[in-house]
C-alpha positions as CSV (number, residue, x, y, z in Angstrom):
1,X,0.0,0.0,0.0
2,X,3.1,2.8,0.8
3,X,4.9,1.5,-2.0
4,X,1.9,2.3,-4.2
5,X,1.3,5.3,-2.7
6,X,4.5,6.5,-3.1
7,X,4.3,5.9,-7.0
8,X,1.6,7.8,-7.5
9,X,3.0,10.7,-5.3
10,X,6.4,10.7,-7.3
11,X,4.2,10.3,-10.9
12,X,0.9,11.9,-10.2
13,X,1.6,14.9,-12.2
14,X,3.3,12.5,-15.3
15,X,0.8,10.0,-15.2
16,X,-1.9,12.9,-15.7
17,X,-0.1,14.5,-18.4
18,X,-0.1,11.2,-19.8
19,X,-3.8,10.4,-19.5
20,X,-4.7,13.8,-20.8
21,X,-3.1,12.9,-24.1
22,X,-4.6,9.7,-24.4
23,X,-7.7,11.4,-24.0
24,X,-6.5,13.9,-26.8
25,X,-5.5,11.4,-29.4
26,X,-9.3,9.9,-28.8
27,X,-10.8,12.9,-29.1
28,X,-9.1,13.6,-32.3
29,X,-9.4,10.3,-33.9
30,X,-13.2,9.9,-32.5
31,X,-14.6,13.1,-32.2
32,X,-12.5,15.7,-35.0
33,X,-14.8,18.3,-34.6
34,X,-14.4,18.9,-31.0
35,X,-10.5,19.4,-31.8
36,X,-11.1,22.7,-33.4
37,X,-12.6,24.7,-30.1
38,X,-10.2,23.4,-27.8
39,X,-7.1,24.1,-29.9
40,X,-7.1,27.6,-28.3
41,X,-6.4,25.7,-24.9
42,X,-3.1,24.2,-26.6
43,X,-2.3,27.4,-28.1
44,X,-2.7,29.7,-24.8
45,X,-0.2,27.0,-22.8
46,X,2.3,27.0,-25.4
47,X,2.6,30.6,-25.6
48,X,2.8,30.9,-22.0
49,X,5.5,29.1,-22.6
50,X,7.1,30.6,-25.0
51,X,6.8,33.6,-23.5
52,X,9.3,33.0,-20.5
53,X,11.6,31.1,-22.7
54,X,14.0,34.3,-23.6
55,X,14.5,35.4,-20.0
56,X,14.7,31.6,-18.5
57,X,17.6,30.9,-20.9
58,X,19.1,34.0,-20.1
59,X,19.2,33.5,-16.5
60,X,19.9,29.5,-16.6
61,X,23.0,30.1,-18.5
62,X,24.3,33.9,-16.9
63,X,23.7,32.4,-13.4
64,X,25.5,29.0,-13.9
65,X,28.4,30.6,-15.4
66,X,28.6,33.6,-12.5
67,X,28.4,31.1,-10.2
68,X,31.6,29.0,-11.2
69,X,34.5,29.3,-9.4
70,X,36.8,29.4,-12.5
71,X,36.8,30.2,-15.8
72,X,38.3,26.9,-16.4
73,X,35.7,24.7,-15.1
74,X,33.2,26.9,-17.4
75,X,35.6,25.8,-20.8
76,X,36.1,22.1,-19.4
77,X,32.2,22.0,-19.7
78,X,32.0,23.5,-23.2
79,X,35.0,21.3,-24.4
80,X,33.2,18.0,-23.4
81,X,29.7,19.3,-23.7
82,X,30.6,19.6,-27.9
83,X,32.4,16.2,-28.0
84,X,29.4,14.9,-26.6
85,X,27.3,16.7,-29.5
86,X,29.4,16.0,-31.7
87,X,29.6,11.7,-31.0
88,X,26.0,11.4,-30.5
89,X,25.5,13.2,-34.0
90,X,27.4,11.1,-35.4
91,X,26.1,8.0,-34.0
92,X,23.2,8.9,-35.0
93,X,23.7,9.6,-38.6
94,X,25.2,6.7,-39.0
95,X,22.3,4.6,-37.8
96,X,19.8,6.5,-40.3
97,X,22.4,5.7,-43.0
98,X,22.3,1.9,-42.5
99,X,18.6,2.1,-42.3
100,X,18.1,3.7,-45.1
101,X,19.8,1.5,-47.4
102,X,18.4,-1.7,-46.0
103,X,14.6,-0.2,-46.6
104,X,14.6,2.5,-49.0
105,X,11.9,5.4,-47.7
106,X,11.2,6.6,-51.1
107,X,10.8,3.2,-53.3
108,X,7.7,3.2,-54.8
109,X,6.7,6.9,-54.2
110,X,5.1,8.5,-57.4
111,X,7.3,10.7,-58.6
112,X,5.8,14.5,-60.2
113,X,6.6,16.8,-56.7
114,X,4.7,20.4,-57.4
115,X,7.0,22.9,-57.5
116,X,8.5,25.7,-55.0
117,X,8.6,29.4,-55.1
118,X,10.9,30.1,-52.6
119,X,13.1,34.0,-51.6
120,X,16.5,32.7,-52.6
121,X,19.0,33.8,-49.4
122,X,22.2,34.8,-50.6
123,X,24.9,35.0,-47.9
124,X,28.2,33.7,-47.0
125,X,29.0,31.1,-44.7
126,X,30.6,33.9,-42.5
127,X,27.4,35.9,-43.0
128,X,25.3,33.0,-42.0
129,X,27.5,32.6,-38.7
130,X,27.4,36.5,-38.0
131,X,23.8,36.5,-38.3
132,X,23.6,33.5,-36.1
133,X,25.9,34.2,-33.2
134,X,25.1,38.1,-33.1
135,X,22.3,40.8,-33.5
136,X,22.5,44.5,-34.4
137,X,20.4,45.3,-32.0
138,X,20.1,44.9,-27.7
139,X,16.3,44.6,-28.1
140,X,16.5,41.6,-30.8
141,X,17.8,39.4,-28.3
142,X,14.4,39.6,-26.8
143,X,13.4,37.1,-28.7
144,X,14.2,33.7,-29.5
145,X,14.9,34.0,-33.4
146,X,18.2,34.9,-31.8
147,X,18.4,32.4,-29.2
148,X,22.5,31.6,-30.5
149,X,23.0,34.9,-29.6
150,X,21.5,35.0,-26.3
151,X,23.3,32.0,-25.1
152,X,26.2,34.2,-26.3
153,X,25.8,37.5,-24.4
154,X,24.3,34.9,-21.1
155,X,27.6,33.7,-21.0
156,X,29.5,36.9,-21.5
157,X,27.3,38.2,-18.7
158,X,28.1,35.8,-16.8
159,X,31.7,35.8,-17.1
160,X,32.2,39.1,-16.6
161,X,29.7,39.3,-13.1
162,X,32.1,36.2,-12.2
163,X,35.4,38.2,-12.9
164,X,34.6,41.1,-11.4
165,X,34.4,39.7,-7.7
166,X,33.1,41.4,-4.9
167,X,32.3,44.2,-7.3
168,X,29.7,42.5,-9.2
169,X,28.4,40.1,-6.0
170,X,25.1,41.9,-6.1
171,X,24.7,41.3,-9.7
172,X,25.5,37.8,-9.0
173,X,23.0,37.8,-6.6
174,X,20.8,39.1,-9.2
175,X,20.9,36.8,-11.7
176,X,20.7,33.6,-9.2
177,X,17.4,35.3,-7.5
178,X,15.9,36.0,-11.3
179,X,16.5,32.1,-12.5
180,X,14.9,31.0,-9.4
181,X,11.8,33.5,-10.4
182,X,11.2,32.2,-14.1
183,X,11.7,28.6,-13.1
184,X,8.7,29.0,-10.7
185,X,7.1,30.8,-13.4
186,X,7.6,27.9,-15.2
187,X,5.6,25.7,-12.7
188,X,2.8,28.1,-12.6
189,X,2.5,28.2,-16.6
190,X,2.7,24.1,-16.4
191,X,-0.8,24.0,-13.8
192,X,-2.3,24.5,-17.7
193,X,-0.1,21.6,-19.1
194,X,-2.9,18.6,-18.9
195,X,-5.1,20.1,-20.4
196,X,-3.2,22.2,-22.9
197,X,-1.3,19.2,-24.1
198,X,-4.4,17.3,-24.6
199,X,-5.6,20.0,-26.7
200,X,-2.4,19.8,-28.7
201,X,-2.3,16.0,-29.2
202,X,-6.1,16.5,-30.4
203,X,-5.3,18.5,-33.0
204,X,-2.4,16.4,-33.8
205,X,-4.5,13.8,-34.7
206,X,-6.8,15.4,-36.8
207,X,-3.9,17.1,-38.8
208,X,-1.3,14.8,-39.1
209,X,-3.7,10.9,-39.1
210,X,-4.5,10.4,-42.3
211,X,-1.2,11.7,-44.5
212,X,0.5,9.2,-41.7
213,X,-1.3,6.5,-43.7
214,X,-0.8,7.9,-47.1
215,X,1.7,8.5,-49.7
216,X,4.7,9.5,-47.0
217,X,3.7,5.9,-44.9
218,X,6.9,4.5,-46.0
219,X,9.3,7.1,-45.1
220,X,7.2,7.5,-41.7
221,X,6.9,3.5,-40.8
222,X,11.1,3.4,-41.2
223,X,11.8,7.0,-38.8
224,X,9.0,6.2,-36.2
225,X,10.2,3.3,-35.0
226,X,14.0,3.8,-35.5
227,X,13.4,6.6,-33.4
228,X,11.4,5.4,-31.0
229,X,14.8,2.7,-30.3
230,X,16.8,5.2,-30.4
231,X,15.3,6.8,-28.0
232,X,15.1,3.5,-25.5
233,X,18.1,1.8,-26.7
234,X,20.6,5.0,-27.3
235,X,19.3,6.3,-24.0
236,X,20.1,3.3,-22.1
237,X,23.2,3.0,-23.2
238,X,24.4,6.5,-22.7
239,X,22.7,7.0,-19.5
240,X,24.8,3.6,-18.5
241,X,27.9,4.8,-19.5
242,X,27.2,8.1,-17.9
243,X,26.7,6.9,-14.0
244,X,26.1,2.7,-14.5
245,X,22.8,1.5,-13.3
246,X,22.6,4.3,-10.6
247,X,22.4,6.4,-13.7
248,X,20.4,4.5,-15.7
249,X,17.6,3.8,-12.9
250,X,17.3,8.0,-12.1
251,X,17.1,8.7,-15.6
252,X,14.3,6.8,-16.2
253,X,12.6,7.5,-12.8
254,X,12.7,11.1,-14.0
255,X,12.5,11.6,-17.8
256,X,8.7,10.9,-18.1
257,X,7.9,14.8,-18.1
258,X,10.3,16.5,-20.3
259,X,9.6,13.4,-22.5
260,X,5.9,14.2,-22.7
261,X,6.2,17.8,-22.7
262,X,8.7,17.5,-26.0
263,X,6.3,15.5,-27.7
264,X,3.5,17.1,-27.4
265,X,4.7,20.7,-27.7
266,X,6.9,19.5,-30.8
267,X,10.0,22.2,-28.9
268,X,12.8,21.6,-27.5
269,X,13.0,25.2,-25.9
270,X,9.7,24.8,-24.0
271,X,11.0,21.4,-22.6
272,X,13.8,23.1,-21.4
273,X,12.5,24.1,-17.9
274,X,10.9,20.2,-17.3
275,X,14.4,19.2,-18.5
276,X,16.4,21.1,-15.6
277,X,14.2,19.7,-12.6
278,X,14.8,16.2,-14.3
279,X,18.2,16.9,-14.6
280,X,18.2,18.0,-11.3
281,X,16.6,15.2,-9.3
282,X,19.1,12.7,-11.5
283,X,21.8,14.5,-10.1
284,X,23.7,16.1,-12.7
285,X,25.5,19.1,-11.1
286,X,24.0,22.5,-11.4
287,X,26.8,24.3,-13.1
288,X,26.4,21.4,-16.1
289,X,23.0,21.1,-16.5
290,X,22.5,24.6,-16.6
291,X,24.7,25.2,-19.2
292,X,24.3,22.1,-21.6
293,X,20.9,21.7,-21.6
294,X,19.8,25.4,-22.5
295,X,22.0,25.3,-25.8
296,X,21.7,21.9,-26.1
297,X,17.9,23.3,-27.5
298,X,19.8,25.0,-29.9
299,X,22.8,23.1,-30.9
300,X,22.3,19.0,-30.3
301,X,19.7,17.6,-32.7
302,X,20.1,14.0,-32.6
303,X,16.5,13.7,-33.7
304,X,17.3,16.2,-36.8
305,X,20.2,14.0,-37.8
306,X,18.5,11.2,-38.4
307,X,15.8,13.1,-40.2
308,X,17.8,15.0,-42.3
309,X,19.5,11.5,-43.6
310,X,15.7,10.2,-43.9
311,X,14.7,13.5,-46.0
312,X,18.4,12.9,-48.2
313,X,17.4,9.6,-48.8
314,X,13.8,9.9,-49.4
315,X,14.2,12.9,-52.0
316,X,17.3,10.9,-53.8
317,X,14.7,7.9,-54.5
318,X,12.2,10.5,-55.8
319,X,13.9,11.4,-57.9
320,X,15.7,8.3,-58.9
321,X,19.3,9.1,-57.9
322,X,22.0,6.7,-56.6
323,X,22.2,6.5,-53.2
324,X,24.6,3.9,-52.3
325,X,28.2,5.0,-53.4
326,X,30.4,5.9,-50.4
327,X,30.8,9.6,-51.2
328,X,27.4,10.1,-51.7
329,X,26.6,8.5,-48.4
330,X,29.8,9.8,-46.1
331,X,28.3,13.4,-48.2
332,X,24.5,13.1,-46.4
333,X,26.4,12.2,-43.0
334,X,28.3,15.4,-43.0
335,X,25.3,17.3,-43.6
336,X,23.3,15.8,-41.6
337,X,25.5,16.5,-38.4
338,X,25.7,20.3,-40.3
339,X,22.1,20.6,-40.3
340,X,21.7,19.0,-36.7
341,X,23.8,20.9,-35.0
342,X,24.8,24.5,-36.8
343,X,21.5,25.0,-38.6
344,X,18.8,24.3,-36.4
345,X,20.2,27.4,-34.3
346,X,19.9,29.7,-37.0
347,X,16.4,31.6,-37.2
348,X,14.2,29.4,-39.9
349,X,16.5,26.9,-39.4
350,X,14.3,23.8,-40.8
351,X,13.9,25.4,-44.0
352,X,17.3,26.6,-43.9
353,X,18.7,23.2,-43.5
354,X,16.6,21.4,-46.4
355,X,17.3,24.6,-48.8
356,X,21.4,23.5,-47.9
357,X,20.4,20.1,-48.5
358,X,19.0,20.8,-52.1
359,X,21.6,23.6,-52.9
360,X,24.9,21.0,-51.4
361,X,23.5,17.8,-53.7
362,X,22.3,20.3,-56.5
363,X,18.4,18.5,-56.0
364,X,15.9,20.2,-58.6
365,X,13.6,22.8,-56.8
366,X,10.7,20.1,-56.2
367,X,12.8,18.5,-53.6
368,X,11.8,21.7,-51.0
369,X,8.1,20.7,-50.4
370,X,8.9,16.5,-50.2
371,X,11.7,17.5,-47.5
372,X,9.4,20.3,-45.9
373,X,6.6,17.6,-45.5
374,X,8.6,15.1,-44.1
375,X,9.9,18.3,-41.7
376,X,6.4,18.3,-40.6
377,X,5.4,14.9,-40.4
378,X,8.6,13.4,-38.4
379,X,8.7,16.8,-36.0
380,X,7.0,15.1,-32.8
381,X,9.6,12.4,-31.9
382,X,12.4,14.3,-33.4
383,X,11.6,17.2,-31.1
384,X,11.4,14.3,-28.0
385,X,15.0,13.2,-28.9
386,X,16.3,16.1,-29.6
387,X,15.4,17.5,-26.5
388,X,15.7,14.4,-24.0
389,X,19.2,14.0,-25.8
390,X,20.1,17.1,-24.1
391,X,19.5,15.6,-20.7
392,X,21.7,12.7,-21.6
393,X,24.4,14.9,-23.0
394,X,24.6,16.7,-19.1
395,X,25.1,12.8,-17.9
396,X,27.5,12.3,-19.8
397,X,29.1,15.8,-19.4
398,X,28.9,15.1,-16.2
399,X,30.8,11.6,-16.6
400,X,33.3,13.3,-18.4
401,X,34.3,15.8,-15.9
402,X,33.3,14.0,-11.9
403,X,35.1,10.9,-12.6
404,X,32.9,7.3,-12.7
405,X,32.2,8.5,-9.2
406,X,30.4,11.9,-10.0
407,X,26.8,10.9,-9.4
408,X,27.8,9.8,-5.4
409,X,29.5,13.0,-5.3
410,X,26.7,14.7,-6.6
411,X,24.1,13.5,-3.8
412,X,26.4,13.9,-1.1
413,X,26.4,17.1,-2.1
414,X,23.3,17.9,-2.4
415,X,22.4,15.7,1.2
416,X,25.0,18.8,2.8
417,X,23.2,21.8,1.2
418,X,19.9,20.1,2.3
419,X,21.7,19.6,6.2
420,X,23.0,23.4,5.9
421,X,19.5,24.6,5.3
């Protein structure tokens, strides 16, 4: 009787998120007309959402790195945190590869795409990075178009309250008072979540159900389940690696709400908050999580890897080119690791990325609106391993830098702030 009592205590709030979607996806498959009223619902709790997003990023990341006691510790955590990206990109990209040529998504498919009118961008790469890392403006950092360049000016912010000592210990202050704010804002905003999810997964239904069952079925029956292992498989064996079956057991004690939250919201920034307090009661240090999970959002998309190799793939057996040579395929791995990890942080990055695509293996204009669709269609668990990839990343960040002992070190901790209270 305590033990179940205690379940439902730890997962009340997850296992209501979860039953409000259920109820969603009935509604929407049973009932489609009722979708439409309630999709305000959805649409008010995601834009509460998104609406505390700029200054809880902001004050995440300034606060974490004000807070560290060298400047040192703050580049040993960017140094491993990009490895980290960088390794699970790859990883992967290489799984979409091998799936891809042992079931093609496109074979089959009728060819005869409409075609795209779409303003041509023409910019350098060095343009492209400037516009990506930067603003011209204070006030367009407000908004998370620029979220690159937030995380940017956080961290300078935070340096330089850090370096400046006593001097600056009231801005210091500051910042660690204002993240505790928003991430109680957050919690507020979330008392809308079961119902505003279920709202969302409603409409998701009715949108997205039948073109699941039509002509994109092929390319959607190979990603949906790949990355539904990924996510189980990949997980378990980077949350092992991370902190062994102590790790593996807290991560998935605590992963349920992020999880939901990314799938239902389709955004890795709005998960963001659920993905610190998970991170949190897992035990990653506070200085780490902080710091990779808010541009994690922005620059790990292990989800987007594998559907960019998907959309490569799908659009070369459209249009009936050869996608088995060894350039051609070591070619859609590289992007796909470009368009996981640089492009989705610059503003319109999804478009961005499949216009790259098209431009890099000279596709004819009709490849835009096959790769756009499958954008759309694949968004939902991309988005949840995108985003619960982030948390991973922070184990393993956290691996990287505590030793195999930092998750003992970690509660030990946090059982002497709790005794100094």
């Amino acid at each position: 009787m305590e033990t179940r009592q205690s379940f439902l205590k730890s997962y009340r709030f997850s296992l209501i998120l979860l039953a409000s979607m259920v109820v969603g996806c009935l509604l929407g498959h049973f009932r489609p007309s009722w979708a439409e009223p309630i999709k305000p619902i959805g649409d008010m709790f995601l834009r509460g959402l998104f609406m505390i997003i700029v200054p809880m990023i902001y004050f995440s990341i300034a606060s974490a790195v004000a807070a560290m006691s060298s400047t040192f510790r703050l580049l040993r955590i960017l140094g491993s945190m990009m490895l980290v990206f960088t390794a699970t990109g790859i990883v992967a990209a290489a799984i979409m590869l091998t799936a891809v040529q042992w079931f093609p998504p496109a074979q089959g498919f009728a060819d005869g795409a409409a075609a795209v009118t779409l303003p041509a961008q023409h910019m350098s790469t060095f343009e492209q990075v400037l516009r990506a890392f930067t603003t011209g403006d204070f006030v367009e950092l407000l908004s998370m178009r620029n979220t690159l360049a937030l995380i940017v000016f956080a961290i300078l912010t935070g340096l330089a309250a850090s370096a400046g000592g006593d001097s600056t210990r009231a801005f210091t202050a500051f910042l660690r008072a204002g993240n505790e704010v928003f991430m109680r804002v957050v919690r507020y905003v979330m008392f809308l979540a079961p119902i505003g999810l279920g709202a969302y997964f409603a409409n998701l239904v009715v949108k997205y159900g039948d073109v699941l069952v039509g002509a994109y079925g092929r390319a959607m029956l190979l990603y949906y389940p790949l990355t539904i292992a990924y996510f189980f498989v990949a997980f378990t064996v980077y949350t092992f690696v991370a902190g062994g079956p102590r790790g593996l057991k807290r991560f998935w004690s605590n992963i349920l709400p992020p999880s939901l939250t990314a799938l239902a919201t389709g955004s890795s920034y709005v998960t963001i908050p659920a993905n610190l307090e998970a991170a949190g009661q897992i035990g990653v240090p506070v200085d780490i999580r902080e710091t990779v999970i808010p541009i994690g959002a922005t620059l790990h998309m292990e989800g987007s890897c594998l559907a960019a190799v998907l959309k490569i793939a799908f659009v070369f057996g459209v249009f009936h080119m050869d996608f088995t040579s060894p350039e051609i395929i070591l070619k859609a791995g590289g992007i796909s690791l470009l368009v996981g990890m640089v492009v989705s942080g610059i503003p319109g990055g999804g478009i961005t990325g499949e216009v790259l695509i098209m431009t890099l293996f000279g596709l004819p204009p009709e490849a835009l609106p096959l790769m756009n669709a499958i954008g759309n269609l694949v968004d939902p668990p991309a988005t949840l391993v995108n985003a619960i990839g982030d948390n991973v990343s922070s184990m393993l960040v956290a691996r990287v830098l505590g030793g195999r002992g930092w998750m003992k070190k970690s509660t030990d901790l946090a059982k002497e702030q709790t005794l100094a209270a």
